[in-house]
N, C-alpha and C positions, 0 to 999 in steps of 0.2 A: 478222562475226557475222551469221548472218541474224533476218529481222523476225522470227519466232518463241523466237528463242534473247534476243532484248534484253527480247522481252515477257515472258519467263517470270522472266527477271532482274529487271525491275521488281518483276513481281509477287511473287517472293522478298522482293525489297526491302523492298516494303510491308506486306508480313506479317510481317519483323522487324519493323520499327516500333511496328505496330500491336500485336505484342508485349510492343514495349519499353514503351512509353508506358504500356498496362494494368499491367505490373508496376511501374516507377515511381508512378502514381494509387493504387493497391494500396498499397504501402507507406507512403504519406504518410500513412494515418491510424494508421501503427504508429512515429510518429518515435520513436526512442531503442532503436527491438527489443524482443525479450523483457521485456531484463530494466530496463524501462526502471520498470516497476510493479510492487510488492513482490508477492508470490503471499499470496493470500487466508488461507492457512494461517500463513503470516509473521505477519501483521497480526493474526490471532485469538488466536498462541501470544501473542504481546508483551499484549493485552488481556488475555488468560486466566492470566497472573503474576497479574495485580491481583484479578484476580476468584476467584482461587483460595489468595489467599494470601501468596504468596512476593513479597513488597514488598521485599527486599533486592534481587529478581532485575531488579523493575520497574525499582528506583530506578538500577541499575546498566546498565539498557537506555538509560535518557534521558542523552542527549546533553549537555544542559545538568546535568548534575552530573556530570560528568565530572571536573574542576577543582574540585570541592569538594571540603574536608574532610571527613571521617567522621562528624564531630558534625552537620552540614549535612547531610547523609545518611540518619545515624541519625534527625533530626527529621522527613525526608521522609517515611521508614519510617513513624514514630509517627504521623503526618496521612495518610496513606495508608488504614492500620489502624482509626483511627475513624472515617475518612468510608466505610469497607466498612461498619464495624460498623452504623452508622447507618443501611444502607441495607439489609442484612439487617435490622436490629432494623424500618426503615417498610415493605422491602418483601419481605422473605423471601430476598431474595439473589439471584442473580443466575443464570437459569436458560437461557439461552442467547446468545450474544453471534455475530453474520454481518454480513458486509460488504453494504453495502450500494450505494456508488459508492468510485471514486477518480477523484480531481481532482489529474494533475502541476502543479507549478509548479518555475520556477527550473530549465530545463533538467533537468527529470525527476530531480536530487536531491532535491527534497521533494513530499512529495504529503500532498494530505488527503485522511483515508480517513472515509469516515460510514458509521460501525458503528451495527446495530441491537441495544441491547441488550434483552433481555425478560425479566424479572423474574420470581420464585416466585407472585407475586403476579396472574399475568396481565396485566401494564401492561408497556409497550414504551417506549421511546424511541431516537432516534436522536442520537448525542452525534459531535464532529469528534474527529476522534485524529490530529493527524498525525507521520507518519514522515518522516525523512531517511536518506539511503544515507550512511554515513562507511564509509571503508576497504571499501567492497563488501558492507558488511552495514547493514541495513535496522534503523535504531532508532527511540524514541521521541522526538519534539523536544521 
């Protein structure tokens, strides 16, 4: 091979690299992929049972009553239901709910997500919700 044929080799060479390496750096700050973080819309439909209502649907999203009985369920429901009520009756109800961060933990099975909730009322708060992936769907813990 002559000197110009080894030099262009190199420098092939080194532009793979300098390739590769950008794309591995690149990725490290996406460990787990896509779907490593629930999609924003996940996380608001699961808030927006509660805030809308449908407390069987909530109660049936959380992971931890899953192995309850129906009566342990149905209670859920019922404390569910008044602590909405309550919070219409202080603060008008609940008039928009958006993500605000996610924090994985535990190998990107659980994450906590800090939902902004805002109220009828004009008062905001930010409260932790978090989610876990069972069987590749995205619930409440």
């Amino acid at each position: 091979m002559k000197h110009s044929d080894m030099s262009m080799v190199r420098q092939c060479c080194t532009w793979c690299m300098v390739v590769f390496f950008a794309w591995t750096l690149g990725s490290c700050g996406n460990i787990g992929g896509d779907d490593a973080l629930p999609k924003e819309k996940e996380v608001v439909h699961l808030y927006n049972m509660y805030a809308h209502g449908d407390y069987s649907g909530y109660v049936a999203a959380m992971v931890s009553c899953d192995s309850m009985p129906m009566s342990y369920r149905q209670q859920m429901q019922f404390m569910l239901k008044m602590q909405a009520h309550k919070m219409r009756k202080e603060k008008g109800g609940i008039s928009a709910v958006t993500v605000n961060r996610m924090e994985p933990h535990n190998g990107d099975s659980l994450v906590n997500v800090y939902l902004n909730v805002a109220y009828k009322d004009s008062t905001e708060e930010e409260i932790l919700f978090p989610v876990v992936k069972k069987n590749g769907q995205w619930r409440i813990r």
